[in-house]
C-alpha positions, -999 to 999 in steps of 0.1 A, spaced: 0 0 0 14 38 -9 24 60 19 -5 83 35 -8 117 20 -22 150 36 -59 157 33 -67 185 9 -70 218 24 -111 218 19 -110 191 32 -99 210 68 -122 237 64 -147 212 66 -137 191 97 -130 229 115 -169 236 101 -184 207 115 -164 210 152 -180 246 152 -213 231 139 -210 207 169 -198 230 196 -227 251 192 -254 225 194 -266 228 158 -276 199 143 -291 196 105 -314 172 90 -311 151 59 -334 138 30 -343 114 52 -347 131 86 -313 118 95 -290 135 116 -261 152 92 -227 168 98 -219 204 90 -196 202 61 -206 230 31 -208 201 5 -220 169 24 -256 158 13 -274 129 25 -278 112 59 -246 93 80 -235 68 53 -240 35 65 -224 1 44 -265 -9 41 -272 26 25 -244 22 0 -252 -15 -8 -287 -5 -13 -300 -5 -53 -309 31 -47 -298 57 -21 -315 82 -4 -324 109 -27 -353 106 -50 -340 112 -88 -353 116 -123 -338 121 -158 -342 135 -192 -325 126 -225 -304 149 -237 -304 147 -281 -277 143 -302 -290 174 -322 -290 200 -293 -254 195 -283 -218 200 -294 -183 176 -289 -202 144 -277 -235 124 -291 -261 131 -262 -269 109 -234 -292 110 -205 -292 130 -178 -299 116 -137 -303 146 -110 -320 142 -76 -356 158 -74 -345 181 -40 -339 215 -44 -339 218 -9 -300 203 -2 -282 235 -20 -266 223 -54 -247 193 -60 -218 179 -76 -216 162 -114 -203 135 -135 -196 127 -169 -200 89 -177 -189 72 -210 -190 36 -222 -171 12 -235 -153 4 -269 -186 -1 -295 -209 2 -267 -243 28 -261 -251 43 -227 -276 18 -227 -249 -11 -217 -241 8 -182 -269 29 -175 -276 10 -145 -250 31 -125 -269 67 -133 -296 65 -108 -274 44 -83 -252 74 -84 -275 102 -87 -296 89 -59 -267 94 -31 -267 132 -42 -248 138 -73 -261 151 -113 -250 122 -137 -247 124 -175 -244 90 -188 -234 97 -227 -230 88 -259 -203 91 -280 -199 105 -316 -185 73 -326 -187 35 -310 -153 31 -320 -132 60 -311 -100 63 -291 -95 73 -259 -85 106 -261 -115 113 -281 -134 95 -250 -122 119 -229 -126 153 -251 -164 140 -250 -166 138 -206 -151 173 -208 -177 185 -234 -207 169 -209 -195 186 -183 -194 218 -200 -230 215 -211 -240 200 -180 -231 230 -157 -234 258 -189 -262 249 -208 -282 222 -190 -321 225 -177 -302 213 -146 -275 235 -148 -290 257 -117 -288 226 -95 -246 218 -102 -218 229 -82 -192 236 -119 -168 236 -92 -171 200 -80 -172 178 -113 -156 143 -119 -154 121 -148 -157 82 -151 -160 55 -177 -157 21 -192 -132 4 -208 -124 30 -237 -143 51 -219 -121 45 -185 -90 52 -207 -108 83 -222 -115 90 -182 -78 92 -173 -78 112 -204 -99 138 -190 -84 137 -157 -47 143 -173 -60 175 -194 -81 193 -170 -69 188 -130 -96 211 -118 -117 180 -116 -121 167 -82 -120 130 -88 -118 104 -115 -131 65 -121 -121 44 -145 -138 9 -148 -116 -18 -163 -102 14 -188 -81 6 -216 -58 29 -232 -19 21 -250 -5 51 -224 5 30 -192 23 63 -178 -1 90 -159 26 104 -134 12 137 -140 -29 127 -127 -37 155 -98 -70 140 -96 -80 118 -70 -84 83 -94 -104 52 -84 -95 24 -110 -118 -8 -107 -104 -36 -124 -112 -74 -128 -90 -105 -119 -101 -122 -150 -100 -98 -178 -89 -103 -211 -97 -70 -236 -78 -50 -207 -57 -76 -185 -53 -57 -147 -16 -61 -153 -13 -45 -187 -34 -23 -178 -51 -10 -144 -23 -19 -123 1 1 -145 -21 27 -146 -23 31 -111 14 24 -103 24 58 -121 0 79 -107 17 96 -79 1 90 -41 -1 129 -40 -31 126 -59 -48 104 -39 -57 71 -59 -73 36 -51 -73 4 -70 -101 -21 -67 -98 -53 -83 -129 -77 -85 -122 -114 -75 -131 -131 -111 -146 -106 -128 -142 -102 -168 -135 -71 -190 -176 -69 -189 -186 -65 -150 -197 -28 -155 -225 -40 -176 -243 -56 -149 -251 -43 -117 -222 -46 -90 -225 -38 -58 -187 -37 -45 -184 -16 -75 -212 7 -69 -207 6 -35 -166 22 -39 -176 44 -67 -200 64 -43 -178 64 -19 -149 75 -38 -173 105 -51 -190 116 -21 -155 117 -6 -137 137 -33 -162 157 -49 -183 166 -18 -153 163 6 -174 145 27 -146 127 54 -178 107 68 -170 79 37 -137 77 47 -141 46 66 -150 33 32 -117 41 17 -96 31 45 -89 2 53 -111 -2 23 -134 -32 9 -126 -74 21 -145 -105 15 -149 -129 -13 -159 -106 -41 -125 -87 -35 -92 -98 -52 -75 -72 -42 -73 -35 -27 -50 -7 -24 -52 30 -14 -31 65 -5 -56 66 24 -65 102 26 -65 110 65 -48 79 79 
């Protein structure tokens, strides 16, 4: 496992937020009535492993396709935002998928996502068989029309955005993350891309990888991957006890499950989903699991 590294300064504002929070007796309620810390850009209840296991999380959600026609630099998509305009604005991300793939083929993890507080736009890409640098040109357009152009664009943080994909998509994910390091966080999912070296990622990077897959073998690929990216940037790898090149395509909880966390951490600075991240996932659906550890 890579050294510790130091929390990001937000990060601090928000722990010296909730200790003032707490010394004054104020205590504010989530969606669900739950009792919820003080931090600027936490949303939700206490996370709990049932709440992030669960097939949705706590904030209703709904979504509208976004047309091909109507936008520029990627090929549409759909759109998942939670209903509440009550919670202040949230953060976003940008989803592609795989290598001759639609939207269609991951969709699964737009709700899951956008019901634990965050605006998703799973998309489409101008072409099924593009590269990964084109992959990642297309998150970054999204994004752009997410938080600038966007019927949602009043609910979105353009501050706190993130980036995530499958396959070519992953590899068009690290893409992204290498050419714009404003993002806050990063998620490849078994990516693929002929660059092995990312020693200049600032963004914090989950990779999720399977034991058993051949399109993008973990050690040709993910493991490289996250090998060069330097522990400053904060980065976890999660590899998935038997899973093939296609475990995106279904739903997964332990990937589901470290993909929220990994957001709501990074992109909402929320230190309550640190116990998630450190020590980090066990059992029998986990081959194997590394992390920077943010605070330990």
């Amino acid at each position: 496992m890579s050294s510790p590294t130091t929390t990001r300064p937000r990060s601090a504002l928000t722990r010296l937020a909730l200790a003032a929070t707490l010394v004054a007796g104020v205590v504010l309620a989530g969606p669900t009535g739950a009792a919820q810390a003080a931090g600027p850009y936490e949303r939700g209840p206490d996370p709990t492993t049932s709440i992030l296991e669960a097939s949705r999380g706590p904030f209703a959600t709904a979504s509208q396709s976004v047309s091909s026609l109507s936008v520029t630099g990627f090929g549409g998509g759909v759109i998942y935002y939670p209903t509440s305009t009550s919670e202040g604005t949230f953060g976003a991300i940008a989803i592609s998928p795989g290598y001759t793939a639609a939207w269609s083929s991951i969709s699964w993890l737009g709700p899951r996502i956008a019901s634990h507080g965050f605006v998703v736009i799973g998309i489409e890409t101008n072409s099924r068989l593009d590269q990964p640098d084109s992959r990642g040109r297309q998150l970054l357009a999204a994004l752009d029309y997410l938080t600038q152009r966007s019927s949602v664009r009043t609910r979105i943080d353009s501050s706190r955005l993130a980036v995530a994909g499958h396959s070519m998509g992953g590899g068009g994910s690290l893409e992204a993350a290498s050419s714009r390091p404003s993002l806050q966080a990063a998620v490849p999912l078994a990516p693929w891309n002929l660059d092995k070296s990312w020693s200049e990622l600032r963004v914090p990077t989950l990779i999720i990888g399977g034991e058993s897959d051949t399109v993008a073998p973990v050690s040709s690929h993910s493991v490289p991957f996250y090998n060069s990216i330097p522990a400053s940037a904060e980065k976890a790898y999660l590899e998935l006890n038997g899973a093939s090149h296609f475990f995106p395509q279904t739903t997964n909880t332990p990937t589901a499950r470290q993909m929220v966390a990994w957001l709501k951490r990074f992109v909402d600075d929320d230190t309550r989903y640190e116990q998630f991240l450190c020590p980090g996932p066990s059992g029998s659906q986990i081959e194997e699991y590394r992390n920077t550890c943010p605070s330990a």
